[in-house]
C-alpha positions in Angstrom: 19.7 34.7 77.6 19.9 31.5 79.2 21.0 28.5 77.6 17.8 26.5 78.1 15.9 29.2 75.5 18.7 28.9 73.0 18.0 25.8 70.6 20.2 23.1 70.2 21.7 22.9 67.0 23.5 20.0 65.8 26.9 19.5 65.5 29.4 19.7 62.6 29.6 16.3 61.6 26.1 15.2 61.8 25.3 18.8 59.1 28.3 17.4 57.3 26.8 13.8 56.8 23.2 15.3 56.3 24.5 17.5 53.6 26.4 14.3 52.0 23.3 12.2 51.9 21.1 15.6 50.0 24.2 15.4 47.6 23.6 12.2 47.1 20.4 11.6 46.6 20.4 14.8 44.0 22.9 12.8 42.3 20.7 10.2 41.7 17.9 12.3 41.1 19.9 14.0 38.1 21.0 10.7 36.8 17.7 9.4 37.0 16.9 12.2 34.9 19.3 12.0 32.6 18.3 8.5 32.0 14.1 9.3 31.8 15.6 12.2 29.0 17.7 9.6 27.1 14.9 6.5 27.1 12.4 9.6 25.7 14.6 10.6 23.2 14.8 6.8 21.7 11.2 5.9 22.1 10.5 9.1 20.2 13.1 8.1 17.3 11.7 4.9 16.7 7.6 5.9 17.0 9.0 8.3 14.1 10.8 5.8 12.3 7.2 3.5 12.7 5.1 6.3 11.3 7.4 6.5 8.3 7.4 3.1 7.5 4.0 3.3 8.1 3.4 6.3 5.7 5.4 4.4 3.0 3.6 1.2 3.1 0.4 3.3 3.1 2.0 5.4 -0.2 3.1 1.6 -1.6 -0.5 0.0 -1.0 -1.9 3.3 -2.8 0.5 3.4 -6.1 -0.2 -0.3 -6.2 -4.1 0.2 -6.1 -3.7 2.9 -8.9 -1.5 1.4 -10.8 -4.3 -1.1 -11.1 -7.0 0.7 -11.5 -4.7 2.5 -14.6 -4.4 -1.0 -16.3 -1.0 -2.3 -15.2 -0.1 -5.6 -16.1 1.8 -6.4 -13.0 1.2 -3.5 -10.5 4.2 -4.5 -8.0 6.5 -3.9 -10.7 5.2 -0.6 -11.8 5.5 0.5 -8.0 9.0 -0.7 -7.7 10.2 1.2 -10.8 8.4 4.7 -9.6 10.3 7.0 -7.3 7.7 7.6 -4.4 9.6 10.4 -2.7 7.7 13.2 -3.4 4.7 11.5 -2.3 3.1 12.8 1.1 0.0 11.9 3.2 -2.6 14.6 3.9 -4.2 15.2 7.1 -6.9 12.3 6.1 -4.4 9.8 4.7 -4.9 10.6 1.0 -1.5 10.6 -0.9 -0.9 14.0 -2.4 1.3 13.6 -5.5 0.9 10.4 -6.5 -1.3 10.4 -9.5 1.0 13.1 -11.5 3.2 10.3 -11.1 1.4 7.8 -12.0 0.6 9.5 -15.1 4.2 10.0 -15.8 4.5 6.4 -15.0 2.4 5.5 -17.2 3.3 8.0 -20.4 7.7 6.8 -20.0 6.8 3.2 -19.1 3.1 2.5 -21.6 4.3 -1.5 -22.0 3.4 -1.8 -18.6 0.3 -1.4 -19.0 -2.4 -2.2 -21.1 -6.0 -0.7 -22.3 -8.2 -1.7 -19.8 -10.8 -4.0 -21.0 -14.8 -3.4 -20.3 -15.9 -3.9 -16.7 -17.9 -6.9 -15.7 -21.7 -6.8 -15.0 -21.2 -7.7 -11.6 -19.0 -4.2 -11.3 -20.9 -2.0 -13.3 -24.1 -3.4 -11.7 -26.1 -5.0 -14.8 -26.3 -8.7 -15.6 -27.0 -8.2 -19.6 -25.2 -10.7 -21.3 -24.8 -11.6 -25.3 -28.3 -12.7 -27.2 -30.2 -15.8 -26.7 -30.0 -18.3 -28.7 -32.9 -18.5 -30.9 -35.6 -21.4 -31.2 -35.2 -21.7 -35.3 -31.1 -22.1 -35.6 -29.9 -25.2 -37.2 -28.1 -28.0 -35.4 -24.3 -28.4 -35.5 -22.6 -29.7 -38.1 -22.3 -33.6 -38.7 -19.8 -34.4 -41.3 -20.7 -38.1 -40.7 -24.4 -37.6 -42.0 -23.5 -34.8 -44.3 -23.4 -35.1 -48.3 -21.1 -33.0 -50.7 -23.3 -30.5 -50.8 -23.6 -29.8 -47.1 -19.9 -30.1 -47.0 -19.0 -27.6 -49.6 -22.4 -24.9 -48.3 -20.7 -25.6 -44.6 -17.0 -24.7 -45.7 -17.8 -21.3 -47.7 -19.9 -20.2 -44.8 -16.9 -21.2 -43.0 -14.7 -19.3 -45.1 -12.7 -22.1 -46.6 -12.4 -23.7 -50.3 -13.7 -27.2 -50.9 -12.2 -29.2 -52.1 -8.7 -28.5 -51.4 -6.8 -28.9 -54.4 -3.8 -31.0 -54.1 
């Protein structure tokens, strides 16, 4: 073998400093990692801390909406005296749970809320409304124009005694 077929390797040093640079930059390679891993691990904390507070306000909005449709005076209040807790969102974002509780609500706590009262026309869809008033009915009463005997006929119908004894 001659020495012009043999390759020229490198010296010591110069493997020495190559092999100190690699170190280096997988040094900064694993803290780079390190720091990707860390900044993951916090942005998936807090999008689970959002979706929770999200699910609650959702749950919140719903007990209120229910506790409303159920008659509640003040529907706030009856949502802020309920424990929520077991409450959980399906797949669809229906609460699951929440009108057993409700109900409870409503059989432990009945002064907050009240019978509720017929529904309008304009939510039930019809427009009837109470009789018309019919073309034969008497004007109103005048006590200025009116003798003792309209006064007396217009206080029994009225449900009162005339004349008051004193």
């Amino acid at each position: 073998m001659t020495r012009s077929s043999v390759p020229e390797t490198p010296d010591m040093d110069t493997m020495r400093r190559e092999l100190a640079a690699l170190r280096a930059e997988r040094d900064d390679a694993v803290q780079a990692r390190a720091t990707l891993e860390a900044d993951l691990a916090r942005a998936t904390e807090q999008a689970t801390t959002a979706r929770t507070r999200a699910n609650r306000a959702v749950i919140r909005a719903e007990a209120r909406a229910m506790a409303a449709r159920m008659g509640a005076v003040e529907p706030a209040d009856v949502v802020r005296l309920v424990d929520l807790s077991a409450v959980t969102l399906s797949e669809d974002g229906a609460p699951q749970g929440l009108d057993t509780i409700m109900e409870a609500a409503r059989e432990s706590r009945a002064y907050l809320f009240t019978t509720p009262g017929p529904a309008s026309g304009a939510a039930t869809g019809t427009t009837a409304s109470g009789p018309a008033p019919r073309a034969g009915d008497p004007a109103p009463f005048d006590a200025r124009t009116a003798g003792a005997r309209d006064v007396r006929a217009a206080a029994s119908a009225a449900g009162l005694r005339w004349p008051v004894a004193t």
